[in-house]
C-alpha positions as CSV (number, residue, x, y, z in Angstrom):
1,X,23.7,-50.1,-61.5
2,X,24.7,-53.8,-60.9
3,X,24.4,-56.2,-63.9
4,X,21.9,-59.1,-63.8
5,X,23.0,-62.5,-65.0
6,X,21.9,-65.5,-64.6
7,X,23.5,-69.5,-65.0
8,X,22.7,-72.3,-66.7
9,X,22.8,-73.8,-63.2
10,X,19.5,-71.5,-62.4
11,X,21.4,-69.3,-60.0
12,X,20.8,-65.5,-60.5
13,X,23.7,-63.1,-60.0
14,X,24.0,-59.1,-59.4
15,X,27.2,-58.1,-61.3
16,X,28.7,-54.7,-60.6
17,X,29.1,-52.4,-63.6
18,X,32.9,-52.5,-63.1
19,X,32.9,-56.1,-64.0
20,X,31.4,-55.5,-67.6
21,X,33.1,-57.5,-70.0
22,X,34.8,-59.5,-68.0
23,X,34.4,-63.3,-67.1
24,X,33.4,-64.4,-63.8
25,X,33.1,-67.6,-62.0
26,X,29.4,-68.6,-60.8
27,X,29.3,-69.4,-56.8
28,X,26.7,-72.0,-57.4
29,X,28.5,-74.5,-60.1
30,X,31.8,-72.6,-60.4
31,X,31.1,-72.5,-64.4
32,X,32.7,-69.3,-66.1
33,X,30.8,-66.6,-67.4
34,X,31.7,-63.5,-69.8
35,X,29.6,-60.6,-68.1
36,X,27.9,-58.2,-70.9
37,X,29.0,-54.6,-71.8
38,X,32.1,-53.0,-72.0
39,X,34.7,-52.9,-75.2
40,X,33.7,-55.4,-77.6
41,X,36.0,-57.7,-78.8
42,X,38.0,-56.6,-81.8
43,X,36.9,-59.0,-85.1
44,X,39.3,-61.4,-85.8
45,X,40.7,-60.4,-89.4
46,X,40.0,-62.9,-91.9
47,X,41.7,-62.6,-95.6
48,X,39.6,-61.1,-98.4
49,X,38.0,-63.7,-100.5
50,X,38.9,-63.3,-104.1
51,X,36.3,-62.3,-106.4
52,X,35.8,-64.1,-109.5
53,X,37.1,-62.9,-112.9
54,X,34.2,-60.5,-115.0
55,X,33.0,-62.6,-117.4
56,X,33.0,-61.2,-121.1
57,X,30.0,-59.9,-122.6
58,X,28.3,-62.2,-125.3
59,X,29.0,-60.2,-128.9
60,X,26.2,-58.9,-130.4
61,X,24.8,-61.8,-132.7
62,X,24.2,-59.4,-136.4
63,X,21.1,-59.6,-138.4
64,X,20.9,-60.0,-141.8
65,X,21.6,-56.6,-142.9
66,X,24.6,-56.1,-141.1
67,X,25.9,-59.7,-142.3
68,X,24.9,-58.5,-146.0
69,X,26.9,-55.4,-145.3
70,X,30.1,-56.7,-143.7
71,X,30.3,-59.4,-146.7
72,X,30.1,-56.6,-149.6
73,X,32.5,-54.7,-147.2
74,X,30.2,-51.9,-147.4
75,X,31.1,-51.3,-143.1
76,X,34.5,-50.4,-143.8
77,X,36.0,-47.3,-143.1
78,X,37.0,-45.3,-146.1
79,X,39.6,-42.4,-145.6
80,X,40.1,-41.7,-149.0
81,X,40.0,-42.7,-152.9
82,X,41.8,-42.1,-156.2
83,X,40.7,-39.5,-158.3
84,X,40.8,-41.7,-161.5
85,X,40.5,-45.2,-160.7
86,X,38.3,-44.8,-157.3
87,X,40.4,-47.4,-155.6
88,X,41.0,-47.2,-151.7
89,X,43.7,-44.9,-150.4
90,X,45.5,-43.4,-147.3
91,X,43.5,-40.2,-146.5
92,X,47.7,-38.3,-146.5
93,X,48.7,-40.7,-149.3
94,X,49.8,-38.4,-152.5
95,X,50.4,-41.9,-155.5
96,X,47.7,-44.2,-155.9
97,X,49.5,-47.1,-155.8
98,X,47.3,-49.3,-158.4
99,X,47.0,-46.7,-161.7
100,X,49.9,-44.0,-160.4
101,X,47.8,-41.3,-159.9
102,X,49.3,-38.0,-158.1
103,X,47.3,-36.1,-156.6
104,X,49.0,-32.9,-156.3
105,X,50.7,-32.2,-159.9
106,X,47.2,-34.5,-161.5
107,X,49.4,-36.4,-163.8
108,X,49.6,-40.5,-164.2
109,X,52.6,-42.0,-164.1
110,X,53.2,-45.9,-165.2
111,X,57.2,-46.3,-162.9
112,X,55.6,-47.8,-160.4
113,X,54.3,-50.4,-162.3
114,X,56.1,-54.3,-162.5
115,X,56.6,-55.4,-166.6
116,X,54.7,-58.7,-166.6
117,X,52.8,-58.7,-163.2
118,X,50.9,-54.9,-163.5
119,X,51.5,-54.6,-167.4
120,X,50.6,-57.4,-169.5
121,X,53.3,-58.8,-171.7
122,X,51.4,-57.6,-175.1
123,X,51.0,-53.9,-174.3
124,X,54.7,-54.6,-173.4
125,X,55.3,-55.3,-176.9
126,X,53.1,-53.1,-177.9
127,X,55.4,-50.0,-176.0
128,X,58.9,-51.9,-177.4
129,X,57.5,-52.0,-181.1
130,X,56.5,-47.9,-180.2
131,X,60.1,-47.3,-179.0
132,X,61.4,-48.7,-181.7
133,X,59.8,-46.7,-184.1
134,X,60.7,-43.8,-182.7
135,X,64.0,-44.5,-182.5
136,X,64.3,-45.6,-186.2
137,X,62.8,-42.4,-187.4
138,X,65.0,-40.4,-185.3
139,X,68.1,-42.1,-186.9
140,X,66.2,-42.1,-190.7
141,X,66.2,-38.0,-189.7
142,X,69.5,-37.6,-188.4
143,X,71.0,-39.8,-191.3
144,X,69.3,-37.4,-193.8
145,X,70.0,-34.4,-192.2
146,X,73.7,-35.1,-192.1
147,X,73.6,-36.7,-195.3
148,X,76.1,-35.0,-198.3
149,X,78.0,-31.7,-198.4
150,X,77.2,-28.8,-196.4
151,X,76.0,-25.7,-198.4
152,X,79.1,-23.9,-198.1
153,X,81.5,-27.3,-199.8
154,X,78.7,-27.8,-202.2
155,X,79.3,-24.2,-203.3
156,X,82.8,-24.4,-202.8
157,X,82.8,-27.6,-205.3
158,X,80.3,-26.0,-207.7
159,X,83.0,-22.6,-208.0
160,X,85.9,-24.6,-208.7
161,X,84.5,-27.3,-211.3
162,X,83.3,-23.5,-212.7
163,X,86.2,-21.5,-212.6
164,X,88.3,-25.1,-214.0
165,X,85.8,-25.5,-216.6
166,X,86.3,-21.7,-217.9
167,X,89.8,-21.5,-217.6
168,X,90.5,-24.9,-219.8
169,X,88.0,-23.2,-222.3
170,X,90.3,-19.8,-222.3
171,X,93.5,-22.0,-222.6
172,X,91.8,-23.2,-225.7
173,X,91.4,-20.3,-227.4
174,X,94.5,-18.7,-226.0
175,X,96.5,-21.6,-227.8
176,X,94.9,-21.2,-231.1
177,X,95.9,-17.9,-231.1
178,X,99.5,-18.3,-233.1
179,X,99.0,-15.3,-235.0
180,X,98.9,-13.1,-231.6
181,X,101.6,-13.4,-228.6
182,X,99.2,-14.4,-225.2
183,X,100.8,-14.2,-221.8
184,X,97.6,-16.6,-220.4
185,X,98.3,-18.8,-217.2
186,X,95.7,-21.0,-216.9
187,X,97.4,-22.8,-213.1
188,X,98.1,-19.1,-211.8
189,X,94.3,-17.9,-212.7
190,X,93.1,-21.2,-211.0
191,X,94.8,-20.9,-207.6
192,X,93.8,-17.2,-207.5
193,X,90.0,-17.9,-208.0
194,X,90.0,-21.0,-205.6
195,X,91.6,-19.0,-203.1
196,X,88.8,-16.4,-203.9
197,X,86.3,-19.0,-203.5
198,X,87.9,-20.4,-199.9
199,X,88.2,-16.1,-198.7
200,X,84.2,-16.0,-199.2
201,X,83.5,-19.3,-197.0
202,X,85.6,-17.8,-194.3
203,X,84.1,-14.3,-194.2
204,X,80.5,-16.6,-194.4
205,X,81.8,-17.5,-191.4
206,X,82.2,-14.2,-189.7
207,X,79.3,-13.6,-190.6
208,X,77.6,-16.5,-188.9
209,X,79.3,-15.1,-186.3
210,X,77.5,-11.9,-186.4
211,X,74.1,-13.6,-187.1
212,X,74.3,-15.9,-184.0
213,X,75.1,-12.1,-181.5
214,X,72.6,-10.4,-183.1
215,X,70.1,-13.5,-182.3
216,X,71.1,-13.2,-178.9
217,X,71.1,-9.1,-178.2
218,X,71.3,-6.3,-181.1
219,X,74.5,-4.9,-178.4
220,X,76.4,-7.9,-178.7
221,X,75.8,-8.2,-182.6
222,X,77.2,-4.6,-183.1
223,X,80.1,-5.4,-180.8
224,X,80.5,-8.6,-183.0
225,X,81.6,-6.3,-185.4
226,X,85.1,-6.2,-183.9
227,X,87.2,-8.9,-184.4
228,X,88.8,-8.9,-180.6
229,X,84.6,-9.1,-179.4
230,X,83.6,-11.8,-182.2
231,X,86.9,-13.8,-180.9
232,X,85.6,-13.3,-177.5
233,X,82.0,-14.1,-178.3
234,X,82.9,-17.7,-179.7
235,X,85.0,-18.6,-176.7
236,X,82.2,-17.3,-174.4
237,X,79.6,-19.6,-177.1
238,X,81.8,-22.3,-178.0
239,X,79.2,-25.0,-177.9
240,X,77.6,-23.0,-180.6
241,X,80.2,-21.3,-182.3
242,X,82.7,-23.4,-182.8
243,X,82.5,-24.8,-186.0
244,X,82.0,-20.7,-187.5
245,X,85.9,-20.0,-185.7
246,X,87.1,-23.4,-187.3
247,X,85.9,-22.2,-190.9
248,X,87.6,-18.8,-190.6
249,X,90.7,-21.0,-189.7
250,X,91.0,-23.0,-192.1
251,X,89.3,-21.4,-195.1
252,X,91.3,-18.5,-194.3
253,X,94.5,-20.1,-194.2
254,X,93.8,-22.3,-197.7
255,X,92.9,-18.9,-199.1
256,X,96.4,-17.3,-198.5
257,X,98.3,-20.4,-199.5
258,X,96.3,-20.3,-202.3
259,X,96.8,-16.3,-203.2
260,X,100.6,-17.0,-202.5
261,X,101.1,-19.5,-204.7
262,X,99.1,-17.4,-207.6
263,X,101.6,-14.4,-207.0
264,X,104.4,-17.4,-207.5
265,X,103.4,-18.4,-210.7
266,X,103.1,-14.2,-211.7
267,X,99.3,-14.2,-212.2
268,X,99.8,-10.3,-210.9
């Protein structure tokens, strides 16, 4: 079916339908024109305009309340608090960092403190003059314990001012004696009582021996019994023995230099 157009110029124009869309030249005034229908031209492609930034939402203005709330600090979060001073903590945090509070074992400890900035410089002086205390009783105590003789010198000194005491008193009355011939040795009698006296601290010493394995099991006190064991005992003990072996030594070596030089000076 042919198109219809018509000029500017008045003139009117059958088109054919193969001509759609295409541009034609009027008879009349010879002007161009674009004949309807057919493919429309393809848009010409113009570049995205760019779309202004998203502008930020006005904060919420707070009421009164919430102001009140925020300056007590009453709209914090709070994860956790110490048990014993109810100050602010980590909800995995074990120490409270302001009184030393743990947790887990419930105890208060004072390490992490700083002297002069957490403690105050008086309850400083406070804990020296404590410390000090302390420490002068301990010493008054360890002063008195160790103080004069042990009981076993003490005893040893009490025999031999005894024994010396009765022997000058026989000597006396042995030298009176003119009428009667006396075979007295005063020195002789005197070594073999000291050596006596030495013989008991040394078996008092053995027997500390034996006290100390019985304490630990009644086995190892009757094994005691046996001087290779008792020997064996202190070496296995020596931090606590010790000083029991060193009295056998030595007592028991004064006592036979002692008993020797009595059979010397023909006491038997």
């Amino acid at each position: 079916m042919p198109i219809r157009v018509k000029c500017t110029c008045g003139k009117a124009l059958s088109i054919p339908d193969a001509a759609a869309g295409k541009v034609v030249k009027c008879p009349g005034c010879q002007k161009s024109l674009r004949i309807p229908g057919g493919a429309a031209a393809a848009p010409t492609k113009t570049a995205p305009a760019k779309s202004a930034p998203p502008k930020p939402a006005p904060e919420p203005v707070p009421s009164g309340i919430e102001d009140l709330l925020a300056e007590e600090g009453m709209n914090q979060i709070v994860e956790a608090v110490c048990p014993a001073c109810r100050t602010e903590m980590k909800a995995d945090a074990v120490l409270c960092v302001k009184c030393g509070y743990h947790k887990e074992s419930g105890m208060q400890f004072d390490s992490h403190k700083t002297a002069g900035v957490d403690i105050d410089h008086g309850t400083l002086a406070l804990q020296k003059a404590a410390d000090d205390m302390v420490q002068a009783k301990q010493m008054q105590e360890k002063m008195l314990k160790g103080a004069g003789l042990p009981w076993w010198a003490l005893a040893l000194v009490l025999f031999v001012l005894g024994s010396g005491l009765t022997i000058a008193v026989l000597a006396v009355n042995a030298s009176r004696r003119v009428d009667q011939d006396v075979d007295f040795n005063p020195m002789g009698l005197f070594l073999l009582l000291s050596g006596i006296a030495v013989g008991l601290i040394a078996l008092g010493g053995y027997w500390m021996i034996l006290v100390h394995a019985v304490k630990a099991t009644g086995k190892k006190g009757l094994l005691a019994l046996i001087p290779p064991y008792a020997l064996y005992y202190v070496f296995v003990n020596f931090r606590e023995t010790w000083k029991y072996l060193a009295a056998i030594v030595v007592m028991g070596t004064a006592c036979g230099v002692l008993v020797a030089q009595a059979t010397a000076r023909g006491v038997f």
